[in-house]
MIDOSE-1310 file (N, C-alpha, C; in nm, 2 decimals, decimal comma, always signed):
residues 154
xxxx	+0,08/-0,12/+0,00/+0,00/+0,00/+0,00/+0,09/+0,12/+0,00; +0,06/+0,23/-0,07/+0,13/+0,34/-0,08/+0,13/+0,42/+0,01; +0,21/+0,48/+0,06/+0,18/+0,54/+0,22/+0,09/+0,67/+0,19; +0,08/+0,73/+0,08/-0,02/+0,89/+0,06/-0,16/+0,76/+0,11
xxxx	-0,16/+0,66/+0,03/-0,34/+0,59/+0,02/-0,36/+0,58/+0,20; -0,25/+0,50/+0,22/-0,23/+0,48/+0,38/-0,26/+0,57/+0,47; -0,19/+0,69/+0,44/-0,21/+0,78/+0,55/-0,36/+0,86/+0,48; -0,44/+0,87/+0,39/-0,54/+0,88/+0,34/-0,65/+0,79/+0,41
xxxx	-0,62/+0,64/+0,44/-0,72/+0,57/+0,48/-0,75/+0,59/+0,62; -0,59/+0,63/+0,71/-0,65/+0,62/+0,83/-0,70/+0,79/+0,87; -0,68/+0,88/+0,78/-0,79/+1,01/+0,81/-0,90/+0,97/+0,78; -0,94/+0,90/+0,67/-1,12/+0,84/+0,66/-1,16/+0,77/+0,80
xxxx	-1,06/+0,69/+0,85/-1,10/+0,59/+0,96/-1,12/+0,66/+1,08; -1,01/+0,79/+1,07/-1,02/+0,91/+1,21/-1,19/+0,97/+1,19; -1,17/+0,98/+1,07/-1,34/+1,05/+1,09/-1,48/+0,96/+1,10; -1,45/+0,85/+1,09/-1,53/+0,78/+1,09/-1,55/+0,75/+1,28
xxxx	-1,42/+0,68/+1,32/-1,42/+0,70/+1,48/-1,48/+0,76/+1,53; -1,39/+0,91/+1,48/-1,48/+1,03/+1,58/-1,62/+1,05/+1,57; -1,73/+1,02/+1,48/-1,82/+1,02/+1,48/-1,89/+0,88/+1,53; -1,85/+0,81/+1,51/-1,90/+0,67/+1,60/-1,90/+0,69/+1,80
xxxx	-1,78/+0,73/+1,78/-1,80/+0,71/+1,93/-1,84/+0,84/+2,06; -1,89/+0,90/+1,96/-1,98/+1,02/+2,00/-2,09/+0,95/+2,08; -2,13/+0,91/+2,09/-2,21/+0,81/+2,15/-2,22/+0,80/+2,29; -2,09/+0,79/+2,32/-2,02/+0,77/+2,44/-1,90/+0,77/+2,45
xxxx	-1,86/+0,80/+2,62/-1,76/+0,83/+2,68/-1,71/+0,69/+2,73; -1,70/+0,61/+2,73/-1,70/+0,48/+2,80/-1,58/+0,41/+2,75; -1,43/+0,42/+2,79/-1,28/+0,40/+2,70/-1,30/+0,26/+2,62; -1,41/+0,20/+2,72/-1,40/+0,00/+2,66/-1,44/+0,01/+2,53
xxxx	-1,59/+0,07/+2,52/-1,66/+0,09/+2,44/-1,61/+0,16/+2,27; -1,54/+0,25/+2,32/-1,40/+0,35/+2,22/-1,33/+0,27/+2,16; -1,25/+0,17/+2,25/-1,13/+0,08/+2,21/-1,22/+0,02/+2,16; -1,29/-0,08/+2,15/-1,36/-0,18/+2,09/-1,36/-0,13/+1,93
xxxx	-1,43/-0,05/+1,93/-1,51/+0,03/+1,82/-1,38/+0,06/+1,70; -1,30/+0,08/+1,80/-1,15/+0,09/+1,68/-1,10/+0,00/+1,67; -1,10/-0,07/+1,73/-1,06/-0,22/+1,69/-1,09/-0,28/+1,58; -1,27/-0,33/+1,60/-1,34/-0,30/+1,47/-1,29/-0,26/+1,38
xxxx	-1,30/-0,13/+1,40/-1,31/-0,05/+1,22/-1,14/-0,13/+1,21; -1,02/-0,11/+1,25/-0,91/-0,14/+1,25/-0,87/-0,28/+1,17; -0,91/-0,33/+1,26/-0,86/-0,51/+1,23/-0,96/-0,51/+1,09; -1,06/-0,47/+1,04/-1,12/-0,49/+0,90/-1,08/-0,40/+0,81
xxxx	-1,01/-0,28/+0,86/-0,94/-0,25/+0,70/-0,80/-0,21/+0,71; -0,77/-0,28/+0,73/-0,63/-0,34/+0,69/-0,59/-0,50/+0,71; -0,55/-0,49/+0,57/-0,53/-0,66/+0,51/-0,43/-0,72/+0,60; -0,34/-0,66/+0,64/-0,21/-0,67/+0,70/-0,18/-0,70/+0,86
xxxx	-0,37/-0,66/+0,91/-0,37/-0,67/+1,03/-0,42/-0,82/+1,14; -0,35/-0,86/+1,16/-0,34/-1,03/+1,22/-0,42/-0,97/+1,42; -0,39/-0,95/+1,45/-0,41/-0,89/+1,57/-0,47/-0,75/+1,61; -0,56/-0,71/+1,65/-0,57/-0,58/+1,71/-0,62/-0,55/+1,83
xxxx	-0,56/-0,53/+1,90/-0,61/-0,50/+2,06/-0,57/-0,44/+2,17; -0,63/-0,38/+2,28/-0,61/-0,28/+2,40/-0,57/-0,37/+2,50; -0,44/-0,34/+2,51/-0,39/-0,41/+2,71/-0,43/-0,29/+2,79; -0,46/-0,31/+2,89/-0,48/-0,18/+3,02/-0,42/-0,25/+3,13
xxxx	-0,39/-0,13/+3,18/-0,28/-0,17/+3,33/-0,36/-0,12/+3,38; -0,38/-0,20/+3,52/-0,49/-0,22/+3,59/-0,45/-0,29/+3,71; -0,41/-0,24/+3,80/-0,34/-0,25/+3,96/-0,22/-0,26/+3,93; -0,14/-0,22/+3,83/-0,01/-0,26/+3,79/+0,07/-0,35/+3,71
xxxx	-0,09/-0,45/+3,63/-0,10/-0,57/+3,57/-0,12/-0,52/+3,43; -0,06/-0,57/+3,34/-0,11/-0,53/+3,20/-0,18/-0,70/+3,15; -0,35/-0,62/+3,14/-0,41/-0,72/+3,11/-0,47/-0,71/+2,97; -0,56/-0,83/+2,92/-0,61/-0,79/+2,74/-0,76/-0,70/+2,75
xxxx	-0,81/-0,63/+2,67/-0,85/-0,54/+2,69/-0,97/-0,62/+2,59; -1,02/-0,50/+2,51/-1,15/-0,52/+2,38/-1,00/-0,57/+2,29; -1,06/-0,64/+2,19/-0,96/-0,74/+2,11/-1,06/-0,75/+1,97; -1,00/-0,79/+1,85/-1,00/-0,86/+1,76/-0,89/-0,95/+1,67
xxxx	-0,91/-1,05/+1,68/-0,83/-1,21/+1,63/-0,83/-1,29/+1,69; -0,73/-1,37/+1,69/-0,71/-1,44/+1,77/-0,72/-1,45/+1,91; -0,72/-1,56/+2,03/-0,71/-1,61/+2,16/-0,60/-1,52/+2,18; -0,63/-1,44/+2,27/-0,48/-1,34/+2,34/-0,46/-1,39/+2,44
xxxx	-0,26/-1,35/+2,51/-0,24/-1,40/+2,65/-0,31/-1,26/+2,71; -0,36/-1,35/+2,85/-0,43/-1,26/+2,89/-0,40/-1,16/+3,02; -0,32/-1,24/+3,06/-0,17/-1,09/+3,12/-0,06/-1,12/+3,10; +0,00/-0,99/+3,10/+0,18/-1,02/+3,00/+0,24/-0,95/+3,10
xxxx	+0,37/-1,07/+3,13/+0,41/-1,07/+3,22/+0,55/-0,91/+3,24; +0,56/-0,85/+3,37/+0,60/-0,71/+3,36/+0,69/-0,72/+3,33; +0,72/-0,57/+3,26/+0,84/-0,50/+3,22/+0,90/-0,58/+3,14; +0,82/-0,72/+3,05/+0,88/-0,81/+2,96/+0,82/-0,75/+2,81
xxxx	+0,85/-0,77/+2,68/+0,79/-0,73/+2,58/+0,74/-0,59/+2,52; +0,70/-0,59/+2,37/+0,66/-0,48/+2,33/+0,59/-0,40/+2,39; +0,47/-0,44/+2,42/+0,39/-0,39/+2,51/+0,45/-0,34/+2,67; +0,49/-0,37/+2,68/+0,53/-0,33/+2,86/+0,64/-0,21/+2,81
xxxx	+0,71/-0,23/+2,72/+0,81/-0,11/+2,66/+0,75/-0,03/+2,58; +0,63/+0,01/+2,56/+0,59/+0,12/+2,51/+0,49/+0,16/+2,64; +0,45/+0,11/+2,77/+0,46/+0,18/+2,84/+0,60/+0,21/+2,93; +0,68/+0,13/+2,94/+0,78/+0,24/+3,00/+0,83/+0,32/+2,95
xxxx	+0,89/+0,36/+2,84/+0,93/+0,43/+2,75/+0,81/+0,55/+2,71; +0,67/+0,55/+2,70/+0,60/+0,60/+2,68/+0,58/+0,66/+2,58; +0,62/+0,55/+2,48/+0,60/+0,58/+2,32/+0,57/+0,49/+2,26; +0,56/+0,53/+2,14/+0,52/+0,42/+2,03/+0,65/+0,32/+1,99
xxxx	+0,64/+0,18/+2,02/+0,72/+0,09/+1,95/+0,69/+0,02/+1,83; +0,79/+0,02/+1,71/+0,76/-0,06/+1,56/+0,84/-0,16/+1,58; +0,82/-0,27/+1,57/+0,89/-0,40/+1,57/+0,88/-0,49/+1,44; +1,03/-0,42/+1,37/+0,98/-0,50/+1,23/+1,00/-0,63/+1,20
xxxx	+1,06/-0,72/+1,32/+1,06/-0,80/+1,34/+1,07/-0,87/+1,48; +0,96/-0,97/+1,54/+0,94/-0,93/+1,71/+1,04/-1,05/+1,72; +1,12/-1,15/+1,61/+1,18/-1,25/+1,73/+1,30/-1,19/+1,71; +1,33/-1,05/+1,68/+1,48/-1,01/+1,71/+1,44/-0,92/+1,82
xxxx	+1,34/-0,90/+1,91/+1,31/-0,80/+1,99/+1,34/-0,89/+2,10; +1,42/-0,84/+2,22/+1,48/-0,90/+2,36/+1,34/-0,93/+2,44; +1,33/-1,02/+2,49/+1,19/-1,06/+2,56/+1,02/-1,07/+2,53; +1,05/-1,07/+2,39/+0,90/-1,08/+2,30/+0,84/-1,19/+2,38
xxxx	+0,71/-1,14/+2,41/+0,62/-1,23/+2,47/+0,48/-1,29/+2,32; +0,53/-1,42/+2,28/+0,47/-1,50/+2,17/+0,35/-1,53/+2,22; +0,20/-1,46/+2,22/+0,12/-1,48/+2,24/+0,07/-1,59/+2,10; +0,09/-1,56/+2,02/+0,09/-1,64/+1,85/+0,23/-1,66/+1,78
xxxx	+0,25/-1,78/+1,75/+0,35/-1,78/+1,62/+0,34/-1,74/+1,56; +0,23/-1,71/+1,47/+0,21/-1,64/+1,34/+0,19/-1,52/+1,38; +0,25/-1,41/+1,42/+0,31/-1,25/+1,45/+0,41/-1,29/+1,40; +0,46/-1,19/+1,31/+0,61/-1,14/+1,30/+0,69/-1,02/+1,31
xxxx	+0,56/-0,92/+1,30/+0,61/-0,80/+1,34/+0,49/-0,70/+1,44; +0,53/-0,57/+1,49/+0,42/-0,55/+1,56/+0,44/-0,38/+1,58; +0,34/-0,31/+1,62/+0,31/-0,18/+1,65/+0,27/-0,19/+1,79; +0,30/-0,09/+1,86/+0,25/-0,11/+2,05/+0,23/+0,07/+2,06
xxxx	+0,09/+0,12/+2,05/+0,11/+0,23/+2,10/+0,03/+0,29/+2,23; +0,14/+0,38/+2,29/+0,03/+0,44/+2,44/-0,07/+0,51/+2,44; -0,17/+0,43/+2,50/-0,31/+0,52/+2,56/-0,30/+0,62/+2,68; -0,32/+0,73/+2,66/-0,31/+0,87/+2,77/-0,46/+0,91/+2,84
xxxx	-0,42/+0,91/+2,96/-0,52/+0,95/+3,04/-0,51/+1,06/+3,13; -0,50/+1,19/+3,10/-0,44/+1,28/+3,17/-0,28/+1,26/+3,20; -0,22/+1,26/+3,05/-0,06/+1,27/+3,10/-0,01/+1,08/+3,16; -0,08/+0,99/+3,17/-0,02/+0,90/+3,23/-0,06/+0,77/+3,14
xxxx	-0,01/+0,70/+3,12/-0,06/+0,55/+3,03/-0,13/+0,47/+3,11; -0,25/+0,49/+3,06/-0,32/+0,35/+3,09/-0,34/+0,25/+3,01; -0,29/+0,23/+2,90/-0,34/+0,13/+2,83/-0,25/+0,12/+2,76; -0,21/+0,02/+2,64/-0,17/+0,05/+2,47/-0,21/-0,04/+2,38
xxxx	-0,21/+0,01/+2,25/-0,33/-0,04/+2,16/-0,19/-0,12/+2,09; -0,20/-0,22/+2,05/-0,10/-0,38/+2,05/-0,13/-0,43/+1,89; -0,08/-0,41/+1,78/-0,15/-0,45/+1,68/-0,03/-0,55/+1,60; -0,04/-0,67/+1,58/+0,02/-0,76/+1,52/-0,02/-0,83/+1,36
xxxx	+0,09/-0,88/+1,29/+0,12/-0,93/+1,15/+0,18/-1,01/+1,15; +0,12/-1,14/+1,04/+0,23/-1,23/+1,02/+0,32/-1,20/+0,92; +0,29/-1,07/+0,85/+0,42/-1,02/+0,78/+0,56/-0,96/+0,87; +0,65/-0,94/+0,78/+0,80/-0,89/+0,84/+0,73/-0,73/+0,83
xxxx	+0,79/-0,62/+0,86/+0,82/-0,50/+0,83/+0,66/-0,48/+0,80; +0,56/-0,48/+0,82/+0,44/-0,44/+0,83/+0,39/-0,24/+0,86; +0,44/-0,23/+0,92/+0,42/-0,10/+1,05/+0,54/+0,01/+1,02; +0,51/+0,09/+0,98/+0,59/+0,21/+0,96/+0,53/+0,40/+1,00
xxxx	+0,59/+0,45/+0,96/+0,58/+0,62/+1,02/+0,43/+0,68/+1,04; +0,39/+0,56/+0,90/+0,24/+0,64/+0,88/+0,15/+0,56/+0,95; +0,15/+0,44/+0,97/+0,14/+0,35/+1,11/+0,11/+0,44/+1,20; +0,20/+0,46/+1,25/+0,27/+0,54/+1,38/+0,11/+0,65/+1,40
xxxx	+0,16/+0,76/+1,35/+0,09/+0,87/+1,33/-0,05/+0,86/+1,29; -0,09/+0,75/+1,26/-0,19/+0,74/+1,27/-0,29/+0,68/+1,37; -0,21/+0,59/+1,43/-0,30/+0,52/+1,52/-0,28/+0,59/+1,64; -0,15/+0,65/+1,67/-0,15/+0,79/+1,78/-0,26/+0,87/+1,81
xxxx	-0,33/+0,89/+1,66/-0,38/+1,01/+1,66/-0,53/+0,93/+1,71; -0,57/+0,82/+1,66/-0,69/+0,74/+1,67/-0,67/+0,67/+1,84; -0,58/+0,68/+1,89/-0,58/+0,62/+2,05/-0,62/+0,72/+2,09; -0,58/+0,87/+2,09/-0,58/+0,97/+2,15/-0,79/+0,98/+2,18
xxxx	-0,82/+0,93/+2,09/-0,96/+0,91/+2,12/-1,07/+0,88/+2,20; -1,00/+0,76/+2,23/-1,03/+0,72/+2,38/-1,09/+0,78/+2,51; -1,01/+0,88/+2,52/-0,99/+0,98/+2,62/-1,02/+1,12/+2,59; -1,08/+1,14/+2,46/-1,08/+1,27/+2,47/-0,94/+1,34/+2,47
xx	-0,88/+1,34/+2,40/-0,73/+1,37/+2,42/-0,68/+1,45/+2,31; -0,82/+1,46/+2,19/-0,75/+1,51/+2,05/-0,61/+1,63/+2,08
C-alpha cells in the first residue's frame, strides 16, 4: 500500500471514529469500536487490541483475532516497553526484539502504541502481522492520533 493511500485511509478511519464514538464516553466501548473498524481494514492486520494496566498488571482489553495472553508478564515485551518508555514501539521483526512475549507464532512484526489518560498511560493499543516489516511512520501517526480518542485527548 502506498503510504499517501495509507495515511489517506487512516484520516477516513479518524473521521469515521470520531463520529461513531460520540455516542459515548465509555474507553472499553472506544477501544472496541477501533478495533473493529481497524482489524477490517487493513489486510495486513493479524491482531488488534487494548492491554490496560490495571493495579499494575497489563491485562487484554477489547480485542479482535485471535485467543490473546491474557496478562503479560512485567516489564517483559513490546507492550510493557511502550509503556515504559512511553512511546510508540515498531517492531519490524518481534523474534529479534529481547523478551517478546509469543502470544501467536504467526506475528512477525508488531506496533505497540500508548493510551493517555491525563498525561499517564493506561493502556496500549497492541496491533500484530504475520508479515515482516508491516508497520511504519504512517502506522505510527496514525493510530497515535486514533488512541488519543479514547480519552478525549484530541
Amino acid at each position: 500500500m502506498k503510504e499517501q493511500s495509507k495515511a489517506k485511509r487512516y484520516q477516513r478511519i479518524y473521521e469515521q471514529v470520531k463520529q461513531l464514538i460520540e455516542a459515548t464516553d465509555n474507553p472499553a466501548s472506544r477501544m472496541a469500536t477501533i478495533n473493529a473498524i481497524l482489524h477490517h481494514k487493513f489486510s495486513y492486520y493479524y491482531w488488534t487490541g487494548f492491554y490496560e494496566l490495571i493495579d499494575g498488571d497489563l491485562l487484554v482489553g477489547p480485542y479482535q483475532g485471535p485467543v490473546a495472553c491474557l496478562k503479560l508478564k512485567k516489564d517483559t515485551g513490546v507492550c510493557w516497553a511502550g509503556i515504559n518508555q512511553k512511546m510508540t514501539i515498531v517492531v519490524p521483526n518481534v523474534h529479534d526484539f529481547p523478551g517478546h512475549i509469543a502470544c501467536s507464532s504467526a506475528s512477525n512484526s508488531e506496533i505497540v502504541v500508548p493510551v493517555f489518560n491525563n498525561k499517564e498511560v493506561v493502556a496500549v493499543l497492541d496491533v500484530d502481522s504475520k508479515d515482516y516489516n508491516s508497520f511504519d511512520e504512517t502506522d505510527r501517526q496514525g493510530l497515535e492520533k486514533l488512541v488519543r480518542l479514547v480519552y478525549n485527548n484530541e
